[in-house]
MIZA-561442 format. One record per residue: residue number from 0; residue in one letter; x, y, z of N, C-alpha, C in turn. Coordinates in pm, whole numbers. Layout:
N
+-----+------+--------+--------+--------+--------+--------+--------+--------+--------+--------+
: pos : code :   n_c1 :   n_c2 :   n_c3 :  ca_c1 :  ca_c2 :  ca_c3 :   c_c1 :   c_c2 :   c_c3 :
+-----+------+--------+--------+--------+--------+--------+--------+--------+--------+--------+
: NUM :    A :      X :      Y :      Z :      X :      Y :      Z :      X :      Y :      Z :
...
+-----+------+--------+--------+--------+--------+--------+--------+--------+--------+--------+
//
This chain:
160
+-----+------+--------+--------+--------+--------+--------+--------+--------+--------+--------+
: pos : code :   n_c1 :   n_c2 :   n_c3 :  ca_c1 :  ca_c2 :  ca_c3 :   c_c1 :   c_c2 :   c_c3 :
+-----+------+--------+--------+--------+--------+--------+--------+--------+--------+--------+
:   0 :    X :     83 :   -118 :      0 :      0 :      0 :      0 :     88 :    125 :      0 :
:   1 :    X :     77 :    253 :   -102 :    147 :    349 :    -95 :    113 :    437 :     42 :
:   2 :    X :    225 :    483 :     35 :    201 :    581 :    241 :    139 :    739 :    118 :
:   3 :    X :     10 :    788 :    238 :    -24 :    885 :    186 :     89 :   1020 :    130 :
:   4 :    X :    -12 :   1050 :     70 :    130 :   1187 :     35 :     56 :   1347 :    172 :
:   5 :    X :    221 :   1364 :    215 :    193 :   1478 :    351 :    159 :   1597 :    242 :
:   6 :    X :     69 :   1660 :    254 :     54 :   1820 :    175 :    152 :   1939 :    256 :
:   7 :    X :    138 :   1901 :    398 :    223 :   2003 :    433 :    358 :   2059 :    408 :
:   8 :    X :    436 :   1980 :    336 :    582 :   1983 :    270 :    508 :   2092 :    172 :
:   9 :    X :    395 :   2048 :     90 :    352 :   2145 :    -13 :    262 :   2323 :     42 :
:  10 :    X :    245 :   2284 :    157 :    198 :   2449 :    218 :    347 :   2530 :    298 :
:  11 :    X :    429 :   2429 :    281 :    542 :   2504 :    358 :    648 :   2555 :    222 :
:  12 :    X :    642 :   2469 :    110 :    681 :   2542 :    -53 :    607 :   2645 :    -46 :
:  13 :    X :    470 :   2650 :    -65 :    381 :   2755 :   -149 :    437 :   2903 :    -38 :
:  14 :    X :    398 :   2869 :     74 :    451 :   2959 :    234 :    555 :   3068 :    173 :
:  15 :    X :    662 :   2961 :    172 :    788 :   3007 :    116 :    820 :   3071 :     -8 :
:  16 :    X :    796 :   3012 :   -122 :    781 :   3074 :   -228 :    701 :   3185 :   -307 :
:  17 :    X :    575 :   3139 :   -247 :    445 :   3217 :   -301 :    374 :   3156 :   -384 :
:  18 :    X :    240 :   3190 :   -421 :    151 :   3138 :   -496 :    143 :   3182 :   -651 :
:  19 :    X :    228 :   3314 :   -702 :    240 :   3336 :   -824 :    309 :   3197 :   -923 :
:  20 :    X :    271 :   3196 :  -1041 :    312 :   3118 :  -1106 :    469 :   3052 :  -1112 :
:  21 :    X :    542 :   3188 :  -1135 :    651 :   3148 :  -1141 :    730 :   3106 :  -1031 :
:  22 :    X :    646 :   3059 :   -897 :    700 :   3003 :   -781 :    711 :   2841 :   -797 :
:  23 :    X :    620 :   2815 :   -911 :    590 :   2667 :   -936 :    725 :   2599 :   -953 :
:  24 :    X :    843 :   2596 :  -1016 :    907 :   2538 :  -1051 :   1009 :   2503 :   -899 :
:  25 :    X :   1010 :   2608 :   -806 :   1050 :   2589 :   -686 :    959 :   2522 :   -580 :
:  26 :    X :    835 :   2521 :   -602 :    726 :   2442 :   -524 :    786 :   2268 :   -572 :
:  27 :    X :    780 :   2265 :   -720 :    775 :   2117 :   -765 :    930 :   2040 :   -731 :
:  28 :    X :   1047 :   2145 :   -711 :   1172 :   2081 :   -723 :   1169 :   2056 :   -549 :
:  29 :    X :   1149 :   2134 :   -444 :   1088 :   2091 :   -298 :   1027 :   1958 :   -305 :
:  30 :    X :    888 :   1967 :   -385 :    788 :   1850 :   -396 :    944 :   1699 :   -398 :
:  31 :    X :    991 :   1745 :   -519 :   1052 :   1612 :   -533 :   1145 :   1564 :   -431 :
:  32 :    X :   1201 :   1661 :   -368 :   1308 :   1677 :   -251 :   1273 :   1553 :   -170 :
:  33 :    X :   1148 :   1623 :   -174 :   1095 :   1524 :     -2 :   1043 :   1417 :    -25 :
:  34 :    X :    938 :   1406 :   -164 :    912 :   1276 :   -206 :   1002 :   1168 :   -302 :
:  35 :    X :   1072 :   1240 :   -375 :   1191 :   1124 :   -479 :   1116 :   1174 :   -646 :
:  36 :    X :   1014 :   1210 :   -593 :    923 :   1178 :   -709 :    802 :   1310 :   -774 :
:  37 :    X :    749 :   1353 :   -840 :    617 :   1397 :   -815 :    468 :   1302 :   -840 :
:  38 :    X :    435 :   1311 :   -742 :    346 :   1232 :   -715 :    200 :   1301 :   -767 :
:  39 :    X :    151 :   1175 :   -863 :    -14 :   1239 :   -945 :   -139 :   1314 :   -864 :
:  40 :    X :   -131 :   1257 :   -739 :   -190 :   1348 :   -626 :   -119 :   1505 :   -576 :
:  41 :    X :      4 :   1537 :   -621 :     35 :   1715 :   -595 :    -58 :   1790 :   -687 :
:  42 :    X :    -33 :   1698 :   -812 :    -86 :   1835 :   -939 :   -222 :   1893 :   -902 :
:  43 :    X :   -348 :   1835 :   -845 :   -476 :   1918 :   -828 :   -435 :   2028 :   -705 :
:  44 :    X :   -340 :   1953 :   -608 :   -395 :   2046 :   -497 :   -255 :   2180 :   -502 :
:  45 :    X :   -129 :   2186 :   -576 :   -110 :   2270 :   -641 :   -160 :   2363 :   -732 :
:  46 :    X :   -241 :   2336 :   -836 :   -296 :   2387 :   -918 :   -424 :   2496 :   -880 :
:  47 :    X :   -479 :   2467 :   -775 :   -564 :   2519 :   -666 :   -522 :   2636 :   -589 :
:  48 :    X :   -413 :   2572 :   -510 :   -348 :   2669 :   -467 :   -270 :   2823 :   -524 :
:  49 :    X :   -238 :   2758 :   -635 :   -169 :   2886 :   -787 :   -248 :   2900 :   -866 :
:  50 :    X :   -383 :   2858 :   -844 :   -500 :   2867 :   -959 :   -421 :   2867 :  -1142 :
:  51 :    X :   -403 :   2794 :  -1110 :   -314 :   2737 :  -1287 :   -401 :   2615 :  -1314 :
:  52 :    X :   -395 :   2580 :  -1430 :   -440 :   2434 :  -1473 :   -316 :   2337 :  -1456 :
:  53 :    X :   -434 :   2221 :  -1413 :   -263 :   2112 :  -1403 :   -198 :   2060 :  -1537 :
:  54 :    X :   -279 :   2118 :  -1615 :   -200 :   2038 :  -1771 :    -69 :   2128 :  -1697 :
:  55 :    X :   -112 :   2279 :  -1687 :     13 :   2346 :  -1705 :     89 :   2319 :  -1648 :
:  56 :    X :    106 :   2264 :  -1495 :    183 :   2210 :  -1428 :    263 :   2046 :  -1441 :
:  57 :    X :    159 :   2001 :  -1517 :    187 :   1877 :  -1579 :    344 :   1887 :  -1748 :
:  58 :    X :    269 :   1976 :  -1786 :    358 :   2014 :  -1876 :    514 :   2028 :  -1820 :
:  59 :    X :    514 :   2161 :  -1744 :    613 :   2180 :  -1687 :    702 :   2070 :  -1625 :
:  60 :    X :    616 :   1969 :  -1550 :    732 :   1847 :  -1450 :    751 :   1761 :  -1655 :
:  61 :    X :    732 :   1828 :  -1715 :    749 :   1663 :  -1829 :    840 :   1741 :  -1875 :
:  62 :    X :    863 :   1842 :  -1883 :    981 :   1970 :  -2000 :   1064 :   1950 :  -1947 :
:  63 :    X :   1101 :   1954 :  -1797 :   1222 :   1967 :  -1734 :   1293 :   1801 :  -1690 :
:  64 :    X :   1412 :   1737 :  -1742 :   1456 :   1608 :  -1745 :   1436 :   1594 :  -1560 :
:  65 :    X :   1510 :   1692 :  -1511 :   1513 :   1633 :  -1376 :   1405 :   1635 :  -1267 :
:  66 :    X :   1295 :   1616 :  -1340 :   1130 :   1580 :  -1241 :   1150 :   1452 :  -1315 :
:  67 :    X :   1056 :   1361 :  -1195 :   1036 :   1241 :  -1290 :    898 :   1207 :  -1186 :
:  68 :    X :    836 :   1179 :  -1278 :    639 :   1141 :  -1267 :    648 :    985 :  -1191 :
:  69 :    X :    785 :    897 :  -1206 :    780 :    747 :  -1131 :    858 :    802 :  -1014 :
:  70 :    X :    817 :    666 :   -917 :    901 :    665 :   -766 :   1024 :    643 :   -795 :
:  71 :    X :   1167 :    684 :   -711 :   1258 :    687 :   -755 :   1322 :    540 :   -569 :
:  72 :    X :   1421 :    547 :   -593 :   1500 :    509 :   -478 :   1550 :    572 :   -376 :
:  73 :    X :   1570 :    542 :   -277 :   1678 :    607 :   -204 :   1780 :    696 :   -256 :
:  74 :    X :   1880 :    566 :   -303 :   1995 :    603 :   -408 :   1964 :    637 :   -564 :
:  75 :    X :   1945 :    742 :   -604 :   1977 :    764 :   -735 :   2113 :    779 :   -794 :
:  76 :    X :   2101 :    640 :   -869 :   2288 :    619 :   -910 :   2254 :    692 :  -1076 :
:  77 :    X :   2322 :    805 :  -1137 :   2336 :    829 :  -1300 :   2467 :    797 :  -1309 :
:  78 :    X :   2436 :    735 :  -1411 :   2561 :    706 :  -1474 :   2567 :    781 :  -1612 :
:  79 :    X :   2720 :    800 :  -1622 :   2719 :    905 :  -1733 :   2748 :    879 :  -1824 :
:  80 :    X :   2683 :    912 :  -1953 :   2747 :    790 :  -2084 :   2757 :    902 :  -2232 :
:  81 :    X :   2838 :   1020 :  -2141 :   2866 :   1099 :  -2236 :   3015 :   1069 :  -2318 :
:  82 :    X :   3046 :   1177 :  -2392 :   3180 :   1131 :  -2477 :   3288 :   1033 :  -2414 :
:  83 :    X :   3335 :   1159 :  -2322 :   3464 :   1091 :  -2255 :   3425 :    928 :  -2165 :
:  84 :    X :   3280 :    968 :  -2087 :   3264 :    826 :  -2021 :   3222 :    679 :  -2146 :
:  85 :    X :   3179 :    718 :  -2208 :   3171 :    604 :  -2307 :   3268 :    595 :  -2354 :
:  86 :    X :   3366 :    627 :  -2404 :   3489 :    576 :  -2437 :   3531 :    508 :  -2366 :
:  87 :    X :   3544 :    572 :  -2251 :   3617 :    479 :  -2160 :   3507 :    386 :  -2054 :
:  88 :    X :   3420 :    255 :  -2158 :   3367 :    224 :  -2116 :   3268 :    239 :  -2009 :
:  89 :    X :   3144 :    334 :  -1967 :   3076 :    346 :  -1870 :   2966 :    244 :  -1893 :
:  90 :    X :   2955 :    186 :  -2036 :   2845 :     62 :  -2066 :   2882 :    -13 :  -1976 :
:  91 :    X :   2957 :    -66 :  -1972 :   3009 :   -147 :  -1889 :   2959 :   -156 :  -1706 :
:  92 :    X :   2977 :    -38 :  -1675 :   2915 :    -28 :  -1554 :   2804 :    -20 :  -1562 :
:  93 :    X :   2734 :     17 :  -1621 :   2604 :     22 :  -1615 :   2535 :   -125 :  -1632 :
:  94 :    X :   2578 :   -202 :  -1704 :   2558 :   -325 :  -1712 :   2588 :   -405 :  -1599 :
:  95 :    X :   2711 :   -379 :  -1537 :   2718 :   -456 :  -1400 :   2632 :   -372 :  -1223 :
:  96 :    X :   2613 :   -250 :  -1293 :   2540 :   -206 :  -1164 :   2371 :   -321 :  -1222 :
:  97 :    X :   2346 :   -301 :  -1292 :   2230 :   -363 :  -1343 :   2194 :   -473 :  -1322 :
:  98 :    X :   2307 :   -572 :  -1355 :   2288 :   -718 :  -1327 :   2290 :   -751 :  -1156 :
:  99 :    X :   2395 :   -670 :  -1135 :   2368 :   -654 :   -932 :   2247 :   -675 :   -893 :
: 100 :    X :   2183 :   -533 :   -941 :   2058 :   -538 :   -854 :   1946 :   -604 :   -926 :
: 101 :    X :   1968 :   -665 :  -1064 :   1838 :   -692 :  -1093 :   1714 :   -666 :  -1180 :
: 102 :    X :   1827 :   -532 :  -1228 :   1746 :   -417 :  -1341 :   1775 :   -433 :  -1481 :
: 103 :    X :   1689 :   -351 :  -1532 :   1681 :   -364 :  -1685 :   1674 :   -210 :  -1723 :
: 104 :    X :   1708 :   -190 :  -1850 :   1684 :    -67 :  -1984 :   1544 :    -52 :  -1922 :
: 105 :    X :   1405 :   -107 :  -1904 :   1275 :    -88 :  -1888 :   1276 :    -54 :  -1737 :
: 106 :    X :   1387 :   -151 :  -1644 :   1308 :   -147 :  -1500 :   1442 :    -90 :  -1407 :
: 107 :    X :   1434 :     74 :  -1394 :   1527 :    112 :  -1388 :   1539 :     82 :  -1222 :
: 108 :    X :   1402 :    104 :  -1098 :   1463 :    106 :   -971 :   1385 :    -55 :   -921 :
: 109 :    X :   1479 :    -71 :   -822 :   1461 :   -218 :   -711 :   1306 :   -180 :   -652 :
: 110 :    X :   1263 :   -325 :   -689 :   1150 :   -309 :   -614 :   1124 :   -284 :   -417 :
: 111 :    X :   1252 :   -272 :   -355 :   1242 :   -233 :   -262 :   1265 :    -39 :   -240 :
: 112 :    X :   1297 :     48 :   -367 :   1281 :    125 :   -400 :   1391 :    156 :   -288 :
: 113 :    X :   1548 :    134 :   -314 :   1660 :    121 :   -275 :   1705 :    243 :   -349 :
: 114 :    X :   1728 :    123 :   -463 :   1801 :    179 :   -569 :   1734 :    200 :   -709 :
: 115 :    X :   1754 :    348 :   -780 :   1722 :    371 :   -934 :   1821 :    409 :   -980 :
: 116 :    X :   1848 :    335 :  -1123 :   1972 :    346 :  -1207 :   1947 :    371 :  -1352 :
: 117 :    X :   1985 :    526 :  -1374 :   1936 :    579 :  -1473 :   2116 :    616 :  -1526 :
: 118 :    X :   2064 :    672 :  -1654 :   2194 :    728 :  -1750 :   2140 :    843 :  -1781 :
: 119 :    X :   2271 :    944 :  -1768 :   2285 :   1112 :  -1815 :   2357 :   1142 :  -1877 :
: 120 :    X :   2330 :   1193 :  -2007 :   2455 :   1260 :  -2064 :   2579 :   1345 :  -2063 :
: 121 :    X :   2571 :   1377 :  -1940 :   2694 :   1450 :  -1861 :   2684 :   1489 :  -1785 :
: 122 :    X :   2775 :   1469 :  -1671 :   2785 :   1487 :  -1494 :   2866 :   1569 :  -1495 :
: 123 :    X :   2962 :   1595 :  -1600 :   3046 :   1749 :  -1591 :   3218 :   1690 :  -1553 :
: 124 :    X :   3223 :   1519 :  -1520 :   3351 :   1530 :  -1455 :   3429 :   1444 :  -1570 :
: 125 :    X :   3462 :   1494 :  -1698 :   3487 :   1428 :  -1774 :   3669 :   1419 :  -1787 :
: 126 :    X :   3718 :   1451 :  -1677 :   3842 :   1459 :  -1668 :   3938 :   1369 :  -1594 :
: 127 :    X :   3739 :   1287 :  -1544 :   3797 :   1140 :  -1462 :   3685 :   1025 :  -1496 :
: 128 :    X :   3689 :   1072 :  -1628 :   3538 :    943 :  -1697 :   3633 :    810 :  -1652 :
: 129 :    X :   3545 :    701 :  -1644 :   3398 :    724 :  -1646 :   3391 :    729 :  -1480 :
: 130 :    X :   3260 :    818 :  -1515 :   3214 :    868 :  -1352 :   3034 :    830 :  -1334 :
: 131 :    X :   3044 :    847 :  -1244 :   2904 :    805 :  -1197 :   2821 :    880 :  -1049 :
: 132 :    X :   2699 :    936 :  -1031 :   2683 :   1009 :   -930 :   2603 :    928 :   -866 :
: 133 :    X :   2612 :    938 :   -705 :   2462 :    823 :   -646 :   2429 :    957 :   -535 :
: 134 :    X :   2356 :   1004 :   -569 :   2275 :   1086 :   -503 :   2323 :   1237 :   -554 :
: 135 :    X :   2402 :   1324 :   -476 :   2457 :   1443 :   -506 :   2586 :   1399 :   -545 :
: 136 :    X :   2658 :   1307 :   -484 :   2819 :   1260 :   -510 :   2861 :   1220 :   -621 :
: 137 :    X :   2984 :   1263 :   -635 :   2973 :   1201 :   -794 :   3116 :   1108 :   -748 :
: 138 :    X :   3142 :    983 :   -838 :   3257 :    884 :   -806 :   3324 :    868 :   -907 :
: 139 :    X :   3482 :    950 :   -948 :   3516 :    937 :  -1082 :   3547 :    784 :  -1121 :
: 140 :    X :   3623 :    795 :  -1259 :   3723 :    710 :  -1262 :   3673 :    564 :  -1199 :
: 141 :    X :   3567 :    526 :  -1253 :   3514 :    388 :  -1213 :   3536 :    290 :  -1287 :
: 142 :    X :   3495 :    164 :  -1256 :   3489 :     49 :  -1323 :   3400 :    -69 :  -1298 :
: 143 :    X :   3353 :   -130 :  -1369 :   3234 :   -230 :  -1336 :   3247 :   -331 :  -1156 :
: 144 :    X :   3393 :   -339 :  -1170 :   3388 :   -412 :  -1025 :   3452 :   -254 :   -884 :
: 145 :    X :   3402 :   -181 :   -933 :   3411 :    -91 :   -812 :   3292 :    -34 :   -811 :
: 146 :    X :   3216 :     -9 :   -886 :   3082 :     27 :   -923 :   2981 :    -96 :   -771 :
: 147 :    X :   3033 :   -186 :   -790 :   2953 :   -327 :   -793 :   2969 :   -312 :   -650 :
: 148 :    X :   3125 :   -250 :   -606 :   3168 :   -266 :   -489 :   3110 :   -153 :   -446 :
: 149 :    X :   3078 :    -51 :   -473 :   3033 :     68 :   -406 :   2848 :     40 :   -370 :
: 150 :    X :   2767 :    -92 :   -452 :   2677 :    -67 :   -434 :   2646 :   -171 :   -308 :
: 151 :    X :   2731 :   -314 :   -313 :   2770 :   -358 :   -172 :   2761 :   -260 :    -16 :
: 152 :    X :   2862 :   -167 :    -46 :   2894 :    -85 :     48 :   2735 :    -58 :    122 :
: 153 :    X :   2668 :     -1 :     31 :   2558 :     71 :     18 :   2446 :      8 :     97 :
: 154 :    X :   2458 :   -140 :     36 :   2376 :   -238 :     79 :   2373 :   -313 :    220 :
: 155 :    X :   2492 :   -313 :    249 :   2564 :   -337 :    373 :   2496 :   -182 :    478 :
: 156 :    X :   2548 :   -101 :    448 :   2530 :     16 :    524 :   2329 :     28 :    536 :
: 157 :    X :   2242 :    -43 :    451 :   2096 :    -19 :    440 :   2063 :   -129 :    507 :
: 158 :    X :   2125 :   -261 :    553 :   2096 :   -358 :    578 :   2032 :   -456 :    496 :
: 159 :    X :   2074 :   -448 :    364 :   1981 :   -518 :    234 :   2037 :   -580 :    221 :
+-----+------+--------+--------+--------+--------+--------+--------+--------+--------+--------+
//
């Protein structure tokens, strides 16, 4: 059963920001803060609150890459599979973070909603590809069995 969604995270955005339109994009990046996610239950009672339509707000979380409409994990691992990291193999990791936990191209997070393992076209640290970020951190200079080993770590430290 999903745990309800708290609105008050969303009256303490609106509080803060304000109810004009252009507060929305700071209401929704909060929203995701606290939930991982935006959840199909914000858009009415936002939209209310900023008297906007939720297409419009709907629109907006779909324009911008870093909202995402599914539940995410704990750990959000990107892996980066821009120039420099694909050269220097980041398929590779991505394939062994994958087979670790269990995931696929289609099924990016653990059904214990641990871990989601997505790919970005650039993390910016291309001076120690291939790199990879799990949350805010980014981990240069990786490789499929340190990748594997960092998600151990992880797992160990969550009790999984």
């Amino acid at each position: 059963m999903e745990n309800k969604i708290d609105f008050t995270v969303l009256d303490q955005a609106i509080s803060e920001f304000g109810t004009e339109k252009k507060a929305l994009i700071a209401i929704l990046q909060r929203a995701q803060e606290v939930y991982r996610y935006l959840p199909a239950e914000i858009f009415p009672y936002i939209a209310e609150k900023l008297d906007i339509p939720e297409a419009g707000i709907y629109g907006v979380a779909t324009f911008y890459e870093n909202f995402s409409l599914e539940k995410k994990g704990k750990y959000v691992i990107k892996i980066c599979d821009g120039t420099a990291c694909h050269v220097r193999k980041s398929t590779a990791i991505l394939d062994a973070m994958r087979k670790e936990l269990g995931l696929s191209e289609s099924k990016k997070t653990t059904d214990d909603f641990i871990f989601t393992v997505e790919t970005v076209s650039c993390l910016g640290a291309c001076s120690s590809a291939p790199a990879i970020m799990v949350n805010d951190e980014i981990y240069p200079t990786m490789t499929p069995d340190s990748a594997v080993e960092l998600l151990k770590s992880i797992k160990e430290k969550e009790n999984v």
